[in-house]
N, C-alpha and C positions, 0 to 999 in steps of 0.2 A: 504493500500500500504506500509506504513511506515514498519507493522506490520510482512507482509509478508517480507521485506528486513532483519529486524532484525531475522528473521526466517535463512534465506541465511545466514547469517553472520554467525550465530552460528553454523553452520553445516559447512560453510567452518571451521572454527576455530577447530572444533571437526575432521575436516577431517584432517588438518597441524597437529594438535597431535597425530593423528592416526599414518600417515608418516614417523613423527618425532622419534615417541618410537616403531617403527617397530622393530628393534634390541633390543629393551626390554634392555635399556640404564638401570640399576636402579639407576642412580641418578637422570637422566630426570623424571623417573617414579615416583621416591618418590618426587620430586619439585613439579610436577601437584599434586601429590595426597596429598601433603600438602596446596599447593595452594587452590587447592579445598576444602578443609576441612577447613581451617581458613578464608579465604578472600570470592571465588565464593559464601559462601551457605550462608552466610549474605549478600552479596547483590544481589543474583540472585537465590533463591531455586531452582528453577527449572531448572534453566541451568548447577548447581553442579550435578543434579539429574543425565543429561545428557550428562556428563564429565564422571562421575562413570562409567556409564552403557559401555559406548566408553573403558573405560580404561579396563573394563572386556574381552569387546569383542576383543582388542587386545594384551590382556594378553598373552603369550605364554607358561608358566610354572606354575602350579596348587599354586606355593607361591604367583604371581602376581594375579590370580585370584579369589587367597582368599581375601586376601588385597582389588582387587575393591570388592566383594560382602561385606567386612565388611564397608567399605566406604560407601555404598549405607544402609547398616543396620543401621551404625550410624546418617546419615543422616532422613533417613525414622521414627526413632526411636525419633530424634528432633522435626516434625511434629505429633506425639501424637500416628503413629499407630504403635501400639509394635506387633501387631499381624503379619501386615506384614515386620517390622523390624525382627523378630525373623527367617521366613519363609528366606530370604538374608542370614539369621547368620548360621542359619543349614547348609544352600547350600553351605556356606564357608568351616564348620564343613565339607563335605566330601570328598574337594580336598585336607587337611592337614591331617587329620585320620591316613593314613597309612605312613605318612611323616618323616621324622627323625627332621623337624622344629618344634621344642618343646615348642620354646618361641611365633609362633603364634598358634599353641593347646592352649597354658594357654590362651592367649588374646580371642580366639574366645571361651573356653568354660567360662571365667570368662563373657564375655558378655553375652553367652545364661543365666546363671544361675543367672544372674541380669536380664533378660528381663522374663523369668520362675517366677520369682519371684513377679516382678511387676503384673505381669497375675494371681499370688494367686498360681502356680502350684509350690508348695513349693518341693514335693518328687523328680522334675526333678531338683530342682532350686538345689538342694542338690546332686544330684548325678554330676551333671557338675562343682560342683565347687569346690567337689572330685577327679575329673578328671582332671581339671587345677590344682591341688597341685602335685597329681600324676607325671604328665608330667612336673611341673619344678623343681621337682629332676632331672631330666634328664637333663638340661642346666647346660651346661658348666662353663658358665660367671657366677661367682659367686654374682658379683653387678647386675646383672640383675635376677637372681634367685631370691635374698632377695627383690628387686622391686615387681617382680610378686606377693609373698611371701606372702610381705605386702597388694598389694590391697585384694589378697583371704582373707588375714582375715578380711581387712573391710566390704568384702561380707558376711561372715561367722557372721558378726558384726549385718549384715541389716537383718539375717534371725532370728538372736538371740532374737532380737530386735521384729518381728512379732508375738513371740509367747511369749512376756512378760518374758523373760530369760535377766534380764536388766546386771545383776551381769554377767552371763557369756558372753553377747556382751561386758561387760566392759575389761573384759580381753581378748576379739579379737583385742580390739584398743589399748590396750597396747603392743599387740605383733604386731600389724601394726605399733605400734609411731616405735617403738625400733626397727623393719627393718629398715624401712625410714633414722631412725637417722645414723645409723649401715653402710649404703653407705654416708651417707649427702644428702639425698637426702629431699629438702623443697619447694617440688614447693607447692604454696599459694593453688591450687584445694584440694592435698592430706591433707595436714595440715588440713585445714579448714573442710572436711569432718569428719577427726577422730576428730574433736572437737564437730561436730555438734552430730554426735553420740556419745558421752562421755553429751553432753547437754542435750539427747533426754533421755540417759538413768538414769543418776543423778536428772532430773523435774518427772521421772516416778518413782523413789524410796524416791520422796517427800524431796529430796535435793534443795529444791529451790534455795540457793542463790548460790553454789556452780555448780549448771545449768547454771544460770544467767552468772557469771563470763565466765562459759566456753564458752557460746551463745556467749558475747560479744569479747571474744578473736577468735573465729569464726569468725564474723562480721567487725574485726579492719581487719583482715588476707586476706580480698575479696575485701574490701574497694578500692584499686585502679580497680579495676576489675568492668565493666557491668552489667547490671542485669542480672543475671543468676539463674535456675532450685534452686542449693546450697542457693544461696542469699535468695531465696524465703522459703526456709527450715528452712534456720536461721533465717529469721525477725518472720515467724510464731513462732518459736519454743520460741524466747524473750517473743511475744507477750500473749503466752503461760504463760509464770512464771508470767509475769504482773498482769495475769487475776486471775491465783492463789493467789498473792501475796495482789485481792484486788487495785493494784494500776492501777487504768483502764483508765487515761488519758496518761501513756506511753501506755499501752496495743495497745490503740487504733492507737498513734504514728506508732508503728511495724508493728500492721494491717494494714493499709492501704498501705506501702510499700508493704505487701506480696500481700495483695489483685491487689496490681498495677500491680506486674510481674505476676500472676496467669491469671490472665484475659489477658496479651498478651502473656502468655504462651500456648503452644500446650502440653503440656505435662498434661495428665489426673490424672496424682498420687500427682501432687502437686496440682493443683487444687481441688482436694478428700480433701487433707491435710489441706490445707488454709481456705478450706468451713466449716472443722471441728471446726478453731478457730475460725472462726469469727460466727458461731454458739455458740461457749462458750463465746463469749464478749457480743453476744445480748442479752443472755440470761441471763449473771449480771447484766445487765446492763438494761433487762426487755422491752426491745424493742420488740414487738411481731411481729411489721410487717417487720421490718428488720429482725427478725427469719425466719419466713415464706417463706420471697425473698430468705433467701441464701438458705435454705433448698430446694427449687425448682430447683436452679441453680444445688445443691450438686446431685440431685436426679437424674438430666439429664446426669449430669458425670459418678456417677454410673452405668447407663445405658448404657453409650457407652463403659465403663469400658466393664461389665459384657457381652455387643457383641460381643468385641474383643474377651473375654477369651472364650466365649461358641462357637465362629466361629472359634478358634482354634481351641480347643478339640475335636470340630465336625468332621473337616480335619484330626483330629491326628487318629482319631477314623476312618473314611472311609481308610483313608492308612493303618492303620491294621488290620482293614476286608481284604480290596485287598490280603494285603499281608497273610493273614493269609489264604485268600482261595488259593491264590497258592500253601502255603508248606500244603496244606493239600490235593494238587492235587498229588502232590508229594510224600507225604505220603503214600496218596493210593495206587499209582502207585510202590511204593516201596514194599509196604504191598504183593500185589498182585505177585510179583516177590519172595519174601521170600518165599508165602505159596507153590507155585511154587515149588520152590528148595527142604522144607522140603516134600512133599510132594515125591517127586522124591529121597529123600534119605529114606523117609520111606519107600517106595517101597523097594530099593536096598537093605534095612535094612532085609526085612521081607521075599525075596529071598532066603539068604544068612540062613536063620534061618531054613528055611523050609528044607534046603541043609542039614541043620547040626544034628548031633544024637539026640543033646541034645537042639532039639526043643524047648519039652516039658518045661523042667526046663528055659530053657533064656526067654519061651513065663510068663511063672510064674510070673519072674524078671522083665518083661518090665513091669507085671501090676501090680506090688510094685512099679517101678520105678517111674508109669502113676498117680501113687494114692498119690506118696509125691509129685509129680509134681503138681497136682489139689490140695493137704493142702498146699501145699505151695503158690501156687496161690490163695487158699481164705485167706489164712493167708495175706498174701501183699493187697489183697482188702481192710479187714476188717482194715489192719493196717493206710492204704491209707485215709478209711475214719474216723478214729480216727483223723489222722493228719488234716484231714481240719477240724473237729469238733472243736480242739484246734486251730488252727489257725485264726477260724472264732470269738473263743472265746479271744483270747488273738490278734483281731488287737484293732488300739488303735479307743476310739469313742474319735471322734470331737466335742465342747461341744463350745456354746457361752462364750464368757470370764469372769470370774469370778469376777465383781467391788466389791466386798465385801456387805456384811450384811450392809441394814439399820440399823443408831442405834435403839433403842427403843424408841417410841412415847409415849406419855402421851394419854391416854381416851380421851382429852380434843383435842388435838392435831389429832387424830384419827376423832372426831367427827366435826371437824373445814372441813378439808378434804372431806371429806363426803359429806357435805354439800355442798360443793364446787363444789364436781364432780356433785350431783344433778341438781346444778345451769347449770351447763355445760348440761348434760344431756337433761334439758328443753330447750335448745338452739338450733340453728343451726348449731353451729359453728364445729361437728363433721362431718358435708357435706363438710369441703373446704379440696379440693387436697392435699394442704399441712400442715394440719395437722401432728402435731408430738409430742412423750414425753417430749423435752424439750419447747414445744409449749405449752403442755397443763399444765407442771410444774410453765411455769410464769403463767399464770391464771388462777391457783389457788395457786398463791404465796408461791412455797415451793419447793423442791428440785426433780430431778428424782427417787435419790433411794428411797424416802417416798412416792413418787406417785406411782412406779411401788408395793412397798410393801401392799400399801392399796386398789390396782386395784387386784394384786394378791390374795391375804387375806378376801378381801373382796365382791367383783367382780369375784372371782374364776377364774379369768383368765388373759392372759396378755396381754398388750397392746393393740397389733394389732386389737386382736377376740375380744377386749371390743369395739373397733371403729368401728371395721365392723359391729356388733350385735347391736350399734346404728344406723347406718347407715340403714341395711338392715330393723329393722324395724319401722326404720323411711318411708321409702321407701310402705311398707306391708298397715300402717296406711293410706298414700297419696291414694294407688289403692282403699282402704277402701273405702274412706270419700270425694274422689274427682274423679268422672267417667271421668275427662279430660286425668288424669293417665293414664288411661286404654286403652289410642289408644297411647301415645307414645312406639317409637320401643325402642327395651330392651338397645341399646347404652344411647338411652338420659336417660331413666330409671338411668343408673352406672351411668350418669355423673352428673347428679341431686342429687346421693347419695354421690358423693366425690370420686368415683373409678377411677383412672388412665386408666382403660380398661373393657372392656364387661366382658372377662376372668374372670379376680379378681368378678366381680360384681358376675358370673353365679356360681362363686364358691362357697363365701360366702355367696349367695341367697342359694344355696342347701342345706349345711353345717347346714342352722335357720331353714328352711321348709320341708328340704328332697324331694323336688320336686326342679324341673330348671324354673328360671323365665316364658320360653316360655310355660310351660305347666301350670304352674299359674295361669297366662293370660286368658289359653286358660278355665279353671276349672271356672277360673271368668265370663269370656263373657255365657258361660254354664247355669251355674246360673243366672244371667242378665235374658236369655229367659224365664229359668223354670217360673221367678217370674210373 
C-alpha cells in the first residue's frame, strides 16, 4: 500500500514539472536538470531515471532534448551499462548534428568517444573526438572553447594512454593543464584527473617516485570530495608504485580504499582496474588464495565487460545490414533506371548513324571508342584490385602488448623451473577455474616473464594451450582408467577439467584428439562391447 502511494506521488510530482516547464522556461529546465543530476540520482536512482525520461518527453526544441537524453546517458553510464549509456548519447548525437549549437556537439561527441572507448572501440572513440575538436573551432566564446579544448585533450590523453604512447598522452595533459590554467579555470574533478594521468603515465615509464608525488597531489586535490570512480583511480594507481617500490604495507593501505569504492562501484573499468592491483599485491606478496579470489571476481567483470561490447557491435552491425540493404534496394532500382536511359540513347545514337553517309566510318569509331572503353575498364578492375591487395597489406595487425624480453636465466635457474612445473604437472591443481600465470608464477616461486619464457621454450607453447593440454589429458587418462567417467555428460566432463564452459572444453578436446568429446564417448562405449 505504502509502496503503491509512493508510486502516486512521484508521478504526480513528475506530472507539476511537466506543467511547470511546458513553456520550456530554461532556467526552470536547467534547475531540475541540475537538481537531478547532483541531489535526485544519489538519493533516488531510479526516480532521477524518471525525471530525465519526463524532461525528454517535454522537451520542445531538439537542444532541450538532447540535454534530457544526455542526462539519462550520464546517468545510465553511473550504473555500469555503457552499452546502453552510449545507445541515449547517439540518440542525443542526432537532434544536435545539423544544429549550429556547437558547444553541445563537442559535449555529446566528447562523451561518445569516452564511452567508444571504454567498450575497447578505439577507431570510433577517435573519430568522435575528432569531431568534438572540429566543432569547437566553431564556438564563439572563447573561454569556453579553450574548456572544451582542454577536456578533448584529456580524452586524446586516455587513448594515448591504451596503446602504451605514455610520452605522447604526457603532452595531451600539458596542453589540457595550460587550457584550464589559460581561463583559470580549477575545478578539483579536472585538476585531479590531468594528474592522475600524468601519475599513470610517469609509474608506466618507471618514474616511480615522481608518479608517487603526482598520485599524491591527485589525492590531496579530491580529498574534501566523496568517494568517487577518480578517487578509486588514484588510490589504485598509489597502490601501484607501492607494490613497485616493494613497500607493501602502504601498498596495501591504498588497496583497500580502492578495493572499498570498487566493490560499491557500478562502474566495470574500474573494477577491471583495481582487480588488476590487487592481483599485483597478492602476488608479492605470494598469497595464492587471495590471487585466485580476485582473479575470479576480475574474470566475471571481464565478462560483462566483453557483453556489453559484443551486444553493441552486434546492434551496430544489424543496423548496417538494414541499412545497407536499403541503399542497395536503391541502388538497384537506380541501376535499373540508368540502363534504361543509356539504352534509349543508344538506340537514338544508332538511328541517327544509320541516317548518316558516313555510317560506315562513325560505326568504325564507336568500336575504337567501345574497345578503350572495355581497357579502360579492365585497366580500373585490375587497378581496383591492386589497391585492396595493398590495403589489405598495409592495415595495421593488432598484436598483444609487448612487456619486454625475459632476462637471461642460468641452466640452473632453467632447470629449478622445470622441475617445478613437473611438480605442478603431477598435481591437480591445473583443474581449478581459476587458475592463472600469475597463479602458477607464485608456485613455482618466480616471476611471469620467466615462466611464460620456459613454458614457451620449452613446453613449445603458451600459457593457455599448456593448461588446456593438461587438463584435457588429464580428462583422456580418467575415461581410460575409471569407467564411472564414461557415463558423465560432457558439461561435468569441462567442469571436472577446470573449463569455464562445454564450449572451451569441446574445443580444446578436438584441438588434442581431433575428434569432439561426444564422438569419443561414443568410439569408447564401441569398444566396451567389441571387448
Amino acid at each position: 500500500m505504502v509502496k503503491n502511494l509512493l508510486t502516486l506521488l512521484l508521478y504526480f510530482v513528475i506530472f507539476i514539472i511537466t506543467n511547470n516547464l511546458k513553456a520550456q522556461d530554461p532556467e526552470k529546465y536547467n534547475l531540475m536538470y541540475s537538481k537531478t543530476y547532483l541531489e535526485t540520482s544519489q538519493k533516488d536512482f531510479k526516480k532521477a531515471l524518471e525525471i530525465a525520461d519526463s524532461l525528454y518527453k517535454i522537451s520542445e526544441t531538439p537542444k532541450f532534448k538532447a540535454k534530457s537524453l544526455m542526462l539519462s546517458a550520464t546517468l545510465i553510464q553511473q550504473s555500469g551499462n555503457d552499452r546502453k549509456s552510449l545507445e541515449y548519447a547517439l540518440k542525443a548525437e542526432e537532434y544536435v548534428r545539423n544544429s549550429d549549437d556547437y558547444l553541445w556537439q563537442s559535449k555529446i561527441y566528447g562523451f561518445l568517444s569516452s564511452q567508444y572507448r571504454s567498450l575497447g572501440l578505439f577507431n570510433q572513440a577517435k573519430d568522435y573526438i575528432n569531431k568534438s575538436e572540429y566543432v569547437i573551432k566553431k564556438i564563439n566564446n572563447a573561454s569556453v572553447a579553450s574548456n572544451m579544448l582542454g577536456l578533448v585533450m584529456q580524452e586524446k590523453a586516455y587513448c594515448e594512454i591504451e596503446f602504451n604512447h605514455y610520452k605522447k598522452a604526457l603532452y595531451y595533459v600539458n596542453q589540457s593543464n595550460h587550457l584550464f590554467k589559460s581561463i583559470g579555470n580549477r575545478e578539483p574533478t579536472l585538476v585531479a584527473n590531468n594528474y592522475q594521468l600524468e601519475g599513470i603515465c610517469y609509474y608506466k615509464l618507471g618514474d616511480n617516485k615522481r608518479a608517487l608525488s603526482i598520485y599524491q597531489k591527485a589525492a590531496s586535490t579530491l580529498a574534501p570530495m566523496s568517494d568517487n570512480y577518480l578517487k578509486g583511480l588514484i588510490f589504485s594507481g598509489i597502490a601501484q608504485v607501492y607494490i613497485e617500490t616493494k613497500n607493501l604495507d602502504k601498498a596495501k593501505l591504498y588497496l583497500d580504499k580502492a578495493e572499498s569504492i570498487a566493490e560499491q562501484s557500478n562502474y566495470l573499468s574500474l573494477k577491471d582496474e583495481i582487480y588488476n592491483t590487487s592481483q599485483q599485491y597478492y602476488f608479492a606478496t605470494k598469497n595464492i588464495e587471495k590471487l585466485a579470489e580476485v582473479k575470479i571476481k576480475q574474470d566475471s567483470t571481464k565478462e560483462k565487460i566483453s557483453y556489453n561490447t559484443s551486444a553493441f557491435i552486434d546492434k551496430e552491425y544489424s543496423d548496417s545490414q538494414q541499412k545497407y540493404q536499403i541503399e542497395e534496394k536503391k541502388s538497384h532500382r537506380n541501376s535499373l533506371i540508368l540502363i534504361l536511359l543509356i539504352t534509349l540513347f543508344c538506340v537514338y545514337i544508332i538511328l541517327i548513324f544509320i541516317k548518316s553517309s558516313n555510317y560506315k566510318a562513325k560505326h568504325t569509331n564507336i568500336k575504337v571508342n567501345t574497345k578503350q572503353i572495355q581497357d579502360n575498364h579492365i585497366h580500373q578492375v585490375f587497378s581496383l584490385e591492386e589497391n585492396i591487395q595493398q590495403e589489405s597489406t598495409d592495415k595495421e595487425i593488432i598484436t598483444n602488448l609487448d612487456f619486454g624480453q625475459p632476462a637471461m636465466m642460468t641452466p640452473a635457474t632453467e632447470k629449478k623451473l622445470l622441475a617445478k612445473l613437473e611438480k605442478f604437472e603431477n598435481s591437480t591443481l591445473f583443474t581449478r577455474n581459476s587458475i592463472s600465470l600469475p597463479y602458477l608464477a607464485t608456485y613455482c616461486d618466480t616471476n611471469t616473464k620467466y615462466l611464460s619464457y620456459v613454458i614457451n621454450n620449452f613446453k613449445h607453447k603458451d600459457f593457455n594451450n599448456y593448461i588446456n593440454e593438461l587438463r584435457i589429458k588429464y580428462i583422456l587418462e580418467k575415461l581410460k582408467s575409471d569407467s564411472k567417467y564414461q557415463k558423465y555428460k560432457i558439461a561435468s566432463l569441462a567442469d571436472e577439467a577446470g573449463f569455464s564452459s562445454q564450449s572451451k572444453f569441446a574445443i580444446a578436446f578436438k584441438k588434442i584428439t581431433d575428434i569432439s568429446p561426444s564422438h569419443y564417448l561414443q568410439a569408447l562405449n564401441e569398444e566396451k562391447l567389441n571387448n
